[in-house]
Each structure stands twice: as structure tokens, then as C-alpha cells.
Gaussian input, Z-matrix of N, CA and C with variables (Angstrom, degrees):
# hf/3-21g

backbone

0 1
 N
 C     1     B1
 C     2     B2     1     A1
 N     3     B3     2     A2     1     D1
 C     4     B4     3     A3     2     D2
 C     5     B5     4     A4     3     D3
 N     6     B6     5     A5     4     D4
 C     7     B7     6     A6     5     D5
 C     8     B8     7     A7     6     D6
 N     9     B9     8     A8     7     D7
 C    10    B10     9     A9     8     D8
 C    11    B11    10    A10     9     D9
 N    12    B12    11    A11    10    D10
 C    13    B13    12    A12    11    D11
 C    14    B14    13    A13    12    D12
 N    15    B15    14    A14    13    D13
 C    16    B16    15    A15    14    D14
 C    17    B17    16    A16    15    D15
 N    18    B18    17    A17    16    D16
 C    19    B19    18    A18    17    D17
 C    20    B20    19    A19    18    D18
 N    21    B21    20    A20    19    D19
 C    22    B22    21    A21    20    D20
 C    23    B23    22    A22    21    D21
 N    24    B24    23    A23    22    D22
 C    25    B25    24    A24    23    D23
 C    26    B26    25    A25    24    D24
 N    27    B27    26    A26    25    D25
 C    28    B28    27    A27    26    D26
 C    29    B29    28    A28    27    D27
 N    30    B30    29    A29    28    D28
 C    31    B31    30    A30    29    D29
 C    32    B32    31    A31    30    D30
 N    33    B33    32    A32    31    D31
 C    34    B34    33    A33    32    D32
 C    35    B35    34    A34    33    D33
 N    36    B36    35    A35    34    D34
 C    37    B37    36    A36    35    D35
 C    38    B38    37    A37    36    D36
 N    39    B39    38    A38    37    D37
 C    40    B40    39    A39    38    D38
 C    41    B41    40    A40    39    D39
 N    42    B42    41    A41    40    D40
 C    43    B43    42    A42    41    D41
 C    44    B44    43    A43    42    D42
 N    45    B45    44    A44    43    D43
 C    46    B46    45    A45    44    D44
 C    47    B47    46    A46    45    D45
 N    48    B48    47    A47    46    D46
 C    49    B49    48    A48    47    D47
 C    50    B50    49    A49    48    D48
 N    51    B51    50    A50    49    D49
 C    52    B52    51    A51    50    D50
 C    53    B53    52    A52    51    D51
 N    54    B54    53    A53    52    D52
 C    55    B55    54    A54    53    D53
 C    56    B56    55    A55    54    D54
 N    57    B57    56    A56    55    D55
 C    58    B58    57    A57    56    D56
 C    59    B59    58    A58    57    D57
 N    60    B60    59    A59    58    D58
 C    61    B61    60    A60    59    D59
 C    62    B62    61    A61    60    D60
 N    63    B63    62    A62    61    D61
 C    64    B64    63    A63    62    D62
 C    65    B65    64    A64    63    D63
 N    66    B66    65    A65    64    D64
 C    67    B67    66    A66    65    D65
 C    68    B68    67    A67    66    D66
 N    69    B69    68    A68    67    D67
 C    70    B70    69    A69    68    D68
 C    71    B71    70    A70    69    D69
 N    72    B72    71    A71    70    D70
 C    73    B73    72    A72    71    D71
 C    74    B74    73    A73    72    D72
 N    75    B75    74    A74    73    D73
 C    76    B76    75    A75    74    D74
 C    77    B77    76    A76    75    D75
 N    78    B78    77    A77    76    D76
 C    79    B79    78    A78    77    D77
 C    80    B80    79    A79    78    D78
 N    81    B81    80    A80    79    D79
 C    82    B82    81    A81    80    D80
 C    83    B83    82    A82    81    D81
 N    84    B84    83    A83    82    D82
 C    85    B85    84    A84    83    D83
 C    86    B86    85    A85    84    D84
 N    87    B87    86    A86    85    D85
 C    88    B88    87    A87    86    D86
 C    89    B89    88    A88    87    D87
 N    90    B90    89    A89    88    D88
 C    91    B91    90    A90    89    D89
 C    92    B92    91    A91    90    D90
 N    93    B93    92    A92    91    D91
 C    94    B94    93    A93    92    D92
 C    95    B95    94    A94    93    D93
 N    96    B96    95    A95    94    D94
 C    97    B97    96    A96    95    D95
 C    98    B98    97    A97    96    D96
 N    99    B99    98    A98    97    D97
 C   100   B100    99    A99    98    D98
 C   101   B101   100   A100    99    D99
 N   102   B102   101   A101   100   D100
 C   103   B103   102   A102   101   D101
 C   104   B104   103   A103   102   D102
 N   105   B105   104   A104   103   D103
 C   106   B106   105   A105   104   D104
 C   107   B107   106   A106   105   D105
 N   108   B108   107   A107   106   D106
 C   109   B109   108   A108   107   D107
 C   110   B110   109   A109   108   D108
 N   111   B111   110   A110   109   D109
 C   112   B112   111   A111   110   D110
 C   113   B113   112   A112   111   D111
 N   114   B114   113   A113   112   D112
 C   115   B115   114   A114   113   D113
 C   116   B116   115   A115   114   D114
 N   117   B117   116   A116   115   D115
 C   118   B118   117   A117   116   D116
 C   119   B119   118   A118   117   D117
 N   120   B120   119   A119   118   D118
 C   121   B121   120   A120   119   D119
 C   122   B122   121   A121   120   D120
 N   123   B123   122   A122   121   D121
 C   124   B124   123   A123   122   D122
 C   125   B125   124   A124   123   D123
 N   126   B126   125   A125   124   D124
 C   127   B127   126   A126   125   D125
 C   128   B128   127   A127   126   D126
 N   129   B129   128   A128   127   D127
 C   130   B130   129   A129   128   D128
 C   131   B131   130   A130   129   D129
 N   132   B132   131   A131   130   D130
 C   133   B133   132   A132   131   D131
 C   134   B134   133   A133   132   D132
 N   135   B135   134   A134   133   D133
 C   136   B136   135   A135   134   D134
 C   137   B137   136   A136   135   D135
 N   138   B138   137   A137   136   D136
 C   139   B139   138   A138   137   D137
 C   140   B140   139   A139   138   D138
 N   141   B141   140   A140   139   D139
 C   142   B142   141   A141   140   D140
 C   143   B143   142   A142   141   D141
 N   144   B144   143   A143   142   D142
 C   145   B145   144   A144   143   D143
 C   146   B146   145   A145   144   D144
 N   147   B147   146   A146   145   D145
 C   148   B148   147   A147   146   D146
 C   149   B149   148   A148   147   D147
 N   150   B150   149   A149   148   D148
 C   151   B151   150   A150   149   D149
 C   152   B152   151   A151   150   D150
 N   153   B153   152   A152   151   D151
 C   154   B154   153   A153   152   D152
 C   155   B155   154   A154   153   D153
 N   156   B156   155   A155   154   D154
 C   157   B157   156   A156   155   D155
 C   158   B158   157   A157   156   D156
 N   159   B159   158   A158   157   D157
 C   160   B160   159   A159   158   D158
 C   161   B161   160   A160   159   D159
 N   162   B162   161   A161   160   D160
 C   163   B163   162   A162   161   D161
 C   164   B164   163   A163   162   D162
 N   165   B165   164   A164   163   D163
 C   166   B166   165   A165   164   D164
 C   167   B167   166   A166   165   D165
 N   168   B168   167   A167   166   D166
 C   169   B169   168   A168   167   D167
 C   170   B170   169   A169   168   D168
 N   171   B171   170   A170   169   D169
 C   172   B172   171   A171   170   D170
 C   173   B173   172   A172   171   D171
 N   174   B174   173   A173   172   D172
 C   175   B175   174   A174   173   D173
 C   176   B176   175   A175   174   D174
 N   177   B177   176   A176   175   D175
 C   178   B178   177   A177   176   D176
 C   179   B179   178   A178   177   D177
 N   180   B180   179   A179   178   D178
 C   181   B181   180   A180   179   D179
 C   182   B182   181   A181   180   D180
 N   183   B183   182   A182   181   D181
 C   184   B184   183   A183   182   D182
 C   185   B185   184   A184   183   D183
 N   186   B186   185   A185   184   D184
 C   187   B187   186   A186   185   D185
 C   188   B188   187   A187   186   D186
 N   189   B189   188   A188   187   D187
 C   190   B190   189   A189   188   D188
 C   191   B191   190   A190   189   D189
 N   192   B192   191   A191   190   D190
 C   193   B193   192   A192   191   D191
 C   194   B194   193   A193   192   D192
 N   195   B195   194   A194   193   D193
 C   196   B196   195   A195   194   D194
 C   197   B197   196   A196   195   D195
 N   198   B198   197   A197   196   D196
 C   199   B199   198   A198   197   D197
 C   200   B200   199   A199   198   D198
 N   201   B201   200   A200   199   D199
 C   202   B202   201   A201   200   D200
 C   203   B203   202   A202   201   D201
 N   204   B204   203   A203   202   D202
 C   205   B205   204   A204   203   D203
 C   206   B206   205   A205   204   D204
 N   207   B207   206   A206   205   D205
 C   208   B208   207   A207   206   D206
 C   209   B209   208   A208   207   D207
 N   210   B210   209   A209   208   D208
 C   211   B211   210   A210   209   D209
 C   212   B212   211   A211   210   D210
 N   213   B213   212   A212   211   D211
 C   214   B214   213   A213   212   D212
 C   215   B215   214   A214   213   D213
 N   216   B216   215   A215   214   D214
 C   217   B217   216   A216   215   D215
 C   218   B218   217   A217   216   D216
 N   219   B219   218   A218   217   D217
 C   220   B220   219   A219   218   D218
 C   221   B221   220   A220   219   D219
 N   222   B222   221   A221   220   D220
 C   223   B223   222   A222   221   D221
 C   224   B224   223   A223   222   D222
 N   225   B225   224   A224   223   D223
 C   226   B226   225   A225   224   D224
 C   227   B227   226   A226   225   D225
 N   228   B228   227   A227   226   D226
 C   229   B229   228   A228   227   D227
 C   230   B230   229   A229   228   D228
 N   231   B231   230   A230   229   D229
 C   232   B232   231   A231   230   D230
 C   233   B233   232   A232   231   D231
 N   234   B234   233   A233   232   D232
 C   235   B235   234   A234   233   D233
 C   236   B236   235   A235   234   D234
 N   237   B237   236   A236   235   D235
 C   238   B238   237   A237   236   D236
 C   239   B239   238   A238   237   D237
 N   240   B240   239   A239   238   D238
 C   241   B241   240   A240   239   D239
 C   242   B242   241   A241   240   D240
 N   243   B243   242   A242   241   D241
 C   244   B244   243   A243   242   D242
 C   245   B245   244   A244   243   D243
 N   246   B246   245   A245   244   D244
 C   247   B247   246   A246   245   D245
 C   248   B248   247   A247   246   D246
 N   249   B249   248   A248   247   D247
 C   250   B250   249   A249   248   D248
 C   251   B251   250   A250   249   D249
 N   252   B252   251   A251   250   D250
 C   253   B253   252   A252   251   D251
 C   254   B254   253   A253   252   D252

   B1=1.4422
   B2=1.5288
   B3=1.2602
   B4=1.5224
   B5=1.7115
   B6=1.4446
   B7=1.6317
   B8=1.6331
   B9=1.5556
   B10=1.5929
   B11=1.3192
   B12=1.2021
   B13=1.6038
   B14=1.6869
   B15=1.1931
   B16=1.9980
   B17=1.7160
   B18=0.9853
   B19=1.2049
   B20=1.4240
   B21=1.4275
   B22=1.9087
   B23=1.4756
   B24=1.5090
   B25=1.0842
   B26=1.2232
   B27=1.4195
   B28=1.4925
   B29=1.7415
   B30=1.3197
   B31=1.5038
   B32=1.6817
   B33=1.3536
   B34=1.8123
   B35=1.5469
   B36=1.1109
   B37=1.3459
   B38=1.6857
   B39=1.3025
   B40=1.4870
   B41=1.4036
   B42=1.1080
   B43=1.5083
   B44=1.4566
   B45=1.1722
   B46=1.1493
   B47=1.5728
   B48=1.7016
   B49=1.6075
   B50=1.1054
   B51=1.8056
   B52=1.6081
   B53=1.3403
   B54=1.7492
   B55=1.0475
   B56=1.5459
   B57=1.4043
   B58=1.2740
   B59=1.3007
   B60=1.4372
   B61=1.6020
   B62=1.4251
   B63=1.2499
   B64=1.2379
   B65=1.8057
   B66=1.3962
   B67=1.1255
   B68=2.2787
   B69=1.1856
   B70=1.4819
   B71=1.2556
   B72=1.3508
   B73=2.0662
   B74=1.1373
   B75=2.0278
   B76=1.6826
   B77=1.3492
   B78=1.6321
   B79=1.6554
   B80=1.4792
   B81=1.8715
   B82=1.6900
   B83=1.7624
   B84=1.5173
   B85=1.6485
   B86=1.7879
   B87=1.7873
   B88=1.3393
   B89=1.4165
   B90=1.4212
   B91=1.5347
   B92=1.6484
   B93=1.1586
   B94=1.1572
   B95=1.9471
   B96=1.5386
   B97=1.4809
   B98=1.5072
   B99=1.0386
   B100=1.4188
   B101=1.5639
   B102=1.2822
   B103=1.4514
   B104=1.5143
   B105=1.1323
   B106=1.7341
   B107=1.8310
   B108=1.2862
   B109=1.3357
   B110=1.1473
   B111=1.8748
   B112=1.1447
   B113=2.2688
   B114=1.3749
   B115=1.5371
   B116=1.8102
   B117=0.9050
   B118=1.4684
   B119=1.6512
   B120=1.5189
   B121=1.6797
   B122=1.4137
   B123=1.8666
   B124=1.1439
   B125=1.4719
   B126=1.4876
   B127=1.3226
   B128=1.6817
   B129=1.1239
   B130=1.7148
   B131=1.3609
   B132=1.0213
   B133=1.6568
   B134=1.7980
   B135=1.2293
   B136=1.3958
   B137=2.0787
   B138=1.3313
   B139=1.5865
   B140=1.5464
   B141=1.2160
   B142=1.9428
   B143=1.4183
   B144=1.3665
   B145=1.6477
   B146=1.6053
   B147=1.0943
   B148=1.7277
   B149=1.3822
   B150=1.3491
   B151=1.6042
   B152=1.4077
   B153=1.3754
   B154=0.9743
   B155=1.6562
   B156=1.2514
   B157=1.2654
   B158=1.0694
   B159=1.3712
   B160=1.9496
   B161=1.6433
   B162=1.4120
   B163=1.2967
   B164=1.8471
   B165=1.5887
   B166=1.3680
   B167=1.4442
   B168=1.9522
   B169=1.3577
   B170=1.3925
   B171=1.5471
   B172=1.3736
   B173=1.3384
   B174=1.2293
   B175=1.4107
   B176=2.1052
   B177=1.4585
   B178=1.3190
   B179=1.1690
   B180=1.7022
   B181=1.1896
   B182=1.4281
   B183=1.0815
   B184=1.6413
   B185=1.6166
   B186=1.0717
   B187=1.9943
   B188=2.3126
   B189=1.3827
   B190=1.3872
   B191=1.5670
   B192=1.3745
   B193=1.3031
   B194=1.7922
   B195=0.8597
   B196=1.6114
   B197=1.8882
   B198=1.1696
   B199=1.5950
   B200=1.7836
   B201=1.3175
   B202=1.8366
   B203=1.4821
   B204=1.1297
   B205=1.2644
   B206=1.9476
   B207=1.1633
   B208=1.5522
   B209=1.7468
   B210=1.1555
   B211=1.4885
   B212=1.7598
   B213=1.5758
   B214=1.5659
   B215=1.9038
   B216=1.0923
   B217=1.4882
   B218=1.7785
   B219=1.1218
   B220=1.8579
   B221=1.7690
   B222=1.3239
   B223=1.3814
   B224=1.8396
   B225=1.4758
   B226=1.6092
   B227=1.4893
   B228=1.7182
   B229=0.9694
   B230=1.4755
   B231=1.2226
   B232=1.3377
   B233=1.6009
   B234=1.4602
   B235=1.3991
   B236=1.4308
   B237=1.5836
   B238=1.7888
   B239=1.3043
   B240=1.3643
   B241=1.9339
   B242=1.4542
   B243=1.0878
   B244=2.0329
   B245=1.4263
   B246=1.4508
   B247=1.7228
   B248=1.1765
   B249=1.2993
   B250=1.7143
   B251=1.2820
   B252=1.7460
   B253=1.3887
   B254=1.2863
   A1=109.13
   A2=110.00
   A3=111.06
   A4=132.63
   A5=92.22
   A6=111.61
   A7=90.96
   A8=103.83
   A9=109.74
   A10=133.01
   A11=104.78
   A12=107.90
   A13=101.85
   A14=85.06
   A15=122.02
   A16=102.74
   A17=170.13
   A18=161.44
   A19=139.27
   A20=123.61
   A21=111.63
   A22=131.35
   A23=101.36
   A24=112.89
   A25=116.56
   A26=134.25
   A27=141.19
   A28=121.48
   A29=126.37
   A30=109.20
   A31=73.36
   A32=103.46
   A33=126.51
   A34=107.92
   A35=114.85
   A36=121.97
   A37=107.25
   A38=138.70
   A39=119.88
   A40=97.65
   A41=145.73
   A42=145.56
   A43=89.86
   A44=136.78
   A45=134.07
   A46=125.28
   A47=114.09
   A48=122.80
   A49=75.54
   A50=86.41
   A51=130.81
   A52=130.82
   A53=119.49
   A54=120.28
   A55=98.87
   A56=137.45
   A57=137.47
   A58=143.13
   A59=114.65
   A60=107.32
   A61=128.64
   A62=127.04
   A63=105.43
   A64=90.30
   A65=126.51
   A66=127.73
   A67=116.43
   A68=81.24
   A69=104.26
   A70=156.40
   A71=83.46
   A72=108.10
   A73=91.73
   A74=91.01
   A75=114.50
   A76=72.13
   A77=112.51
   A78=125.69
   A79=74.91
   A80=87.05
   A81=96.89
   A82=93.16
   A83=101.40
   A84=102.72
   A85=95.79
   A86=115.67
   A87=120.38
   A88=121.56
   A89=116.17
   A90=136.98
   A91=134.10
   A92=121.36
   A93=142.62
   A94=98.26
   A95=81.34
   A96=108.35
   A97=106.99
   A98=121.21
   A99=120.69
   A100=136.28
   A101=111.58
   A102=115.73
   A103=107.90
   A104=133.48
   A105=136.45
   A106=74.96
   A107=129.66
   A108=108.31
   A109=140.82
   A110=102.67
   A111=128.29
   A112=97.43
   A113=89.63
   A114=105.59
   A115=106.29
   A116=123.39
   A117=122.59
   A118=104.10
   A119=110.49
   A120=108.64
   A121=105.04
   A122=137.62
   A123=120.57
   A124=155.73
   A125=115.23
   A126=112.56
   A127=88.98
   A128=129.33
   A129=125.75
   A130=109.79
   A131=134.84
   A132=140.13
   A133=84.80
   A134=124.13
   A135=115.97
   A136=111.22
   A137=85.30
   A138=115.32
   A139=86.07
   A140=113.69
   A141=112.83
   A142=113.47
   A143=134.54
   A144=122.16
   A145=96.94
   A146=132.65
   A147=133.50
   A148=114.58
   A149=110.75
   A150=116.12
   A151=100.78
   A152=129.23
   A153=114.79
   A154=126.33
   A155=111.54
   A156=120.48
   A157=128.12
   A158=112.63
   A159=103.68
   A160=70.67
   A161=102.74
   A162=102.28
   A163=96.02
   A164=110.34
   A165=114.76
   A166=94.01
   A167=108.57
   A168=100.52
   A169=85.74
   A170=125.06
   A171=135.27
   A172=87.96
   A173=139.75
   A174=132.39
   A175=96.13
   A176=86.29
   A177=84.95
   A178=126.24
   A179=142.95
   A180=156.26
   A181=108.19
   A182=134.26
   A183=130.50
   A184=119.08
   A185=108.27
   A186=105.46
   A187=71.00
   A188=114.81
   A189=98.31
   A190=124.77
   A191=100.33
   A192=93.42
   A193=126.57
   A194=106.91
   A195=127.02
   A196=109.11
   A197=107.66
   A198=106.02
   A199=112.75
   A200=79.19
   A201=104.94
   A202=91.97
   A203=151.53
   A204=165.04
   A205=94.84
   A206=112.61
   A207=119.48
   A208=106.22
   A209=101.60
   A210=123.97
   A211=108.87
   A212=112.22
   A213=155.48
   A214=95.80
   A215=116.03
   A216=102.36
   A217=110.57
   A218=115.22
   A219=137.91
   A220=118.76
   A221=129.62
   A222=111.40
   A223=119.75
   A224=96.80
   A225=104.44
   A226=137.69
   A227=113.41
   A228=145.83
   A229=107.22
   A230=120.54
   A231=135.28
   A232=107.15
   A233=118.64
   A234=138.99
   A235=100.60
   A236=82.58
   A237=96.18
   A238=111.44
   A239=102.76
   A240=103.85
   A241=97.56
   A242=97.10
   A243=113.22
   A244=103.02
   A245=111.05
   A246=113.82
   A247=114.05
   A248=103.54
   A249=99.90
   A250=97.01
   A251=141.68
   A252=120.24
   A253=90.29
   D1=125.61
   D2=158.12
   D3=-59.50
   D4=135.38
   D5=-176.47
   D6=-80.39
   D7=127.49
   D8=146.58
   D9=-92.58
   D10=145.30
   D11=-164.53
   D12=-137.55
   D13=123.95
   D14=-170.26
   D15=-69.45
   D16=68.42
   D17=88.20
   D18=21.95
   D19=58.29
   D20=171.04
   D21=-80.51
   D22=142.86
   D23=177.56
   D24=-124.42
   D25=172.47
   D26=157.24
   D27=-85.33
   D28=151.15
   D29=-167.37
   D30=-140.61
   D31=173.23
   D32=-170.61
   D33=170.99
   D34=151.64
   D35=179.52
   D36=-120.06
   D37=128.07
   D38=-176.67
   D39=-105.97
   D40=24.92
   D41=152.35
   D42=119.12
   D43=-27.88
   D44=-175.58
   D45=-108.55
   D46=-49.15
   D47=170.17
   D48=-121.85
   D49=153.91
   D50=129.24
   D51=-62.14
   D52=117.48
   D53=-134.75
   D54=-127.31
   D55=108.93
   D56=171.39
   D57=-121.30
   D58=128.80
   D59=-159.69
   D60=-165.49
   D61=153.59
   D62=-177.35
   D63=-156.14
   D64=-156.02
   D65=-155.08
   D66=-86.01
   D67=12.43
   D68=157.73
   D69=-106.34
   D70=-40.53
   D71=170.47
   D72=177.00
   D73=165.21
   D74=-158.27
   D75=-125.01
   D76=166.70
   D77=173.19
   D78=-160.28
   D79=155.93
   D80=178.01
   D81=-160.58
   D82=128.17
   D83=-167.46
   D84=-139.09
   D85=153.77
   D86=161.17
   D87=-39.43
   D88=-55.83
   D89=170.73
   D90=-101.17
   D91=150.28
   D92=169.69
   D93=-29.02
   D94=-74.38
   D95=-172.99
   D96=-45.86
   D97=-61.30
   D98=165.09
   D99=-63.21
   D100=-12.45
   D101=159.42
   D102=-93.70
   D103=18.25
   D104=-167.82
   D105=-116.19
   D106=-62.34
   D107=179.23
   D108=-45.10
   D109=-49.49
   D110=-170.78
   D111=-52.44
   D112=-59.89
   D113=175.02
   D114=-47.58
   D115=-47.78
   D116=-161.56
   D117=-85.66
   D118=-25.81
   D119=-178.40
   D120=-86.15
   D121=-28.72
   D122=132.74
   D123=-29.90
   D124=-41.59
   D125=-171.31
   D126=-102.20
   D127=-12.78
   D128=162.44
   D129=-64.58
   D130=-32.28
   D131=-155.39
   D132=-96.53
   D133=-65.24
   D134=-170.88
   D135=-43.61
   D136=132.68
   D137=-170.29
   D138=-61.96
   D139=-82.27
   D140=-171.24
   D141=-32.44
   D142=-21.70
   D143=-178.10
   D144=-159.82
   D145=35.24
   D146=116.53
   D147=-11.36
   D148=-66.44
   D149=-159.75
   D150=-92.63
   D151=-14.72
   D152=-175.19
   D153=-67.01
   D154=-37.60
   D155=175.66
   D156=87.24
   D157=-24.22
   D158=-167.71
   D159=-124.44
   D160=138.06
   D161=155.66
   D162=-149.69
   D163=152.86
   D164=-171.74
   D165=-131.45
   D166=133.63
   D167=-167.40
   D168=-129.65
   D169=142.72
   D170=-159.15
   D171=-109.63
   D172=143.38
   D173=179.41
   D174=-147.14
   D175=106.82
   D176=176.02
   D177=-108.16
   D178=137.58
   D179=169.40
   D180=-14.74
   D181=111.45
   D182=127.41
   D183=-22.56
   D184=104.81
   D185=-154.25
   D186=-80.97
   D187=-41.74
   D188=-164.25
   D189=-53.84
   D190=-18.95
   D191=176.85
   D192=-77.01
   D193=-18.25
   D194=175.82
   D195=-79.13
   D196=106.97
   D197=164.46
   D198=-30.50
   D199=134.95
   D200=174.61
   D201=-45.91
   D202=-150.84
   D203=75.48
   D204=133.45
   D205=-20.88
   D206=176.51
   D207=-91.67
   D208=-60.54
   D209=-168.98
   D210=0.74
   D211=-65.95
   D212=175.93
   D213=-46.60
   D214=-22.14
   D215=-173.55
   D216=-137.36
   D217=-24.71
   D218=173.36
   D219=-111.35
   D220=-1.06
   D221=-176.41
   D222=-78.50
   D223=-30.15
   D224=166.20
   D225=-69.94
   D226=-0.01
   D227=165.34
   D228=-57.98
   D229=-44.32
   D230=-158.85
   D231=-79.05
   D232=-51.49
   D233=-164.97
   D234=-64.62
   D235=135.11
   D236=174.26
   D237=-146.09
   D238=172.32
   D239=-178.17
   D240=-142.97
   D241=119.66
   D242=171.77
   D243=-82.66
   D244=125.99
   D245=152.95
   D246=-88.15
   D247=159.75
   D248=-179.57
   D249=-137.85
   D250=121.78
   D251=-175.91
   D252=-114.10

């Protein structure tokens, strides 16, 4: 049986890419869709959880990029979690 393994990251958009990262590596892609790869052909390539297979990556919003005054009612909109089997 496969071990799951919990993974967070930070997500942001700079008007142009989608921007994801946390204290390992940064990836930065046009699309969603294409930073879900970019993300998934990384933590596949790593030797320590290759075999593992399930991996779940929490990717949370940059609250800074979102105007002050929204934050309180739209920042969880943003947050996502990639599976990877």
C-alpha cells in the first residue's frame, strides 16, 4: 500500500504566470494546467517519494496578492490541492 505524503505550497499569479512554491523549488507556468504538471513532474522526479505515489500538494493563495478589503470573504477561493497518483 502506498504512503501518502502531505505537501504545502504557496500559489500567486504575477499578472502574467502562475506562480508556485515553497521551501524547495519555485515553478512558474501560463496556466493552472500547466503548473499542475510542472508541480507533478517535480515531486515524481524526487528520489525520496518516486515510489511513493500518492502525493497531496496543498497550494495556498498568496492572501497579498488579493486587495485588502476582499481578503475576509474571497481568499479561499484561490486554494487548491493537487493529487498526484
Amino acid at each position: 500500500m502506498s504512503e501518502l505524503i502531505q505537501e504545502n505550497m504557496t500559489i500567486t499569479h504575477d499578472g502574467r504566470d502562475w506562480i508556485a512554491w515553497n521551501d524547495q523549488f519555485r515553478v512558474a507556468a501560463p496556466s493552472l494546467e500547466k503548473l499542475d504538471e510542472a508541480v507533478r513532474q517535480w515531486y515524481m522526479a524526487r528520489d525520496d517519494i518516486a515510489k511513493t505515489k500518492k502525493i497531496e500538494v496543498f497550494m495556498a493563495f498568496d492572501n497579498s496578492a488579493i486587495p485588502h478589503w476582499i481578503r475576509p470573504f474571497a481568499n479561499h477561493y484561490f486554494n487548491r490541492i493537487l493529487k498526484i497518483n
